[in-house]
C-alpha positions as CSV (number, residue, x, y, z in Angstrom):
1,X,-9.0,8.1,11.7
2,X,-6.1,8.4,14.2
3,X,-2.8,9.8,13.8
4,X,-0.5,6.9,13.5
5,X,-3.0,4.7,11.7
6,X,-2.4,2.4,9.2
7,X,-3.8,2.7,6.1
8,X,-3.8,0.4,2.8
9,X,-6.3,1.4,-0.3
10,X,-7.7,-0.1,-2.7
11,X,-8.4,1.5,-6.3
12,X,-6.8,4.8,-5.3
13,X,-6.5,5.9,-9.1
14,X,-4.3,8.8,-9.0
15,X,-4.1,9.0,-5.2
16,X,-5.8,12.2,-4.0
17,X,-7.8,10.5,-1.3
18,X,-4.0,8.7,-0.7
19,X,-2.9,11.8,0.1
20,X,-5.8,13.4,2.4
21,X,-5.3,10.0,4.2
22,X,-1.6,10.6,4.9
23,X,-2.4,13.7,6.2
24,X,-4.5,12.2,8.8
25,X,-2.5,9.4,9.3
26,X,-0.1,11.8,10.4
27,X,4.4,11.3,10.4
28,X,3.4,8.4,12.6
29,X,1.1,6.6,10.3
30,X,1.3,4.4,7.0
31,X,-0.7,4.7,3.9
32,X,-0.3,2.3,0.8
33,X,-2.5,3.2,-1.8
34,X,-2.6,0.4,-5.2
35,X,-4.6,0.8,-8.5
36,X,-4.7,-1.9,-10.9
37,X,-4.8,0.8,-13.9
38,X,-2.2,1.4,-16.2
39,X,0.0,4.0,-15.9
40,X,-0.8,5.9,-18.9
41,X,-4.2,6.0,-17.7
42,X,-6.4,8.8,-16.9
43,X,-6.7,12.9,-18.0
44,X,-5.7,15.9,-17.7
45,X,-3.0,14.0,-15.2
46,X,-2.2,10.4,-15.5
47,X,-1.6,7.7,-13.0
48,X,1.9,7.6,-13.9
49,X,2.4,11.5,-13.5
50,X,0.4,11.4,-10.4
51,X,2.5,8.8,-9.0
52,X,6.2,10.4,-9.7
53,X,4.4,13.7,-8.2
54,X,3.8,12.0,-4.9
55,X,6.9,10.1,-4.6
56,X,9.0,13.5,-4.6
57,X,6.4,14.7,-2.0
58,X,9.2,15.3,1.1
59,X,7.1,12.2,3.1
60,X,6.7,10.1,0.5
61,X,8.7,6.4,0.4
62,X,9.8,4.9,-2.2
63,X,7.9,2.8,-4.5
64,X,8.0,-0.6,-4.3
């Protein structure tokens, strides 16, 4: 994947391969990852907890 790319995924549950991809993608790039779980779904971390961890990530944006 290039830097600068746009991403968007699908099923990205708590958002670890989100993250690799906005690595990759770079300052330049976009990633949107969506899960249709709710989120109080999922252990040891759920997707709710995952998600509030990435948005205070310094490159996050904030949810929509």
């Amino acid at each position: 994947m290039p830097e600068g790319a746009r991403v968007l995924e699908f099923g990205c549950g708590q958002g670890d391969m989100t993250a690799v991809l906005a690595d990759r993608a770079g300052p330049n790039g976009t990633v949107v990852g969506t899960d249709v779980a709710p989120r109080d779904y999922g252990a040891p971390v759920t997707e709710g907890q995952s998600a509030r961890h990435r948005w205070a990530a310094p490159s996050a944006a904030t949810p929509a």
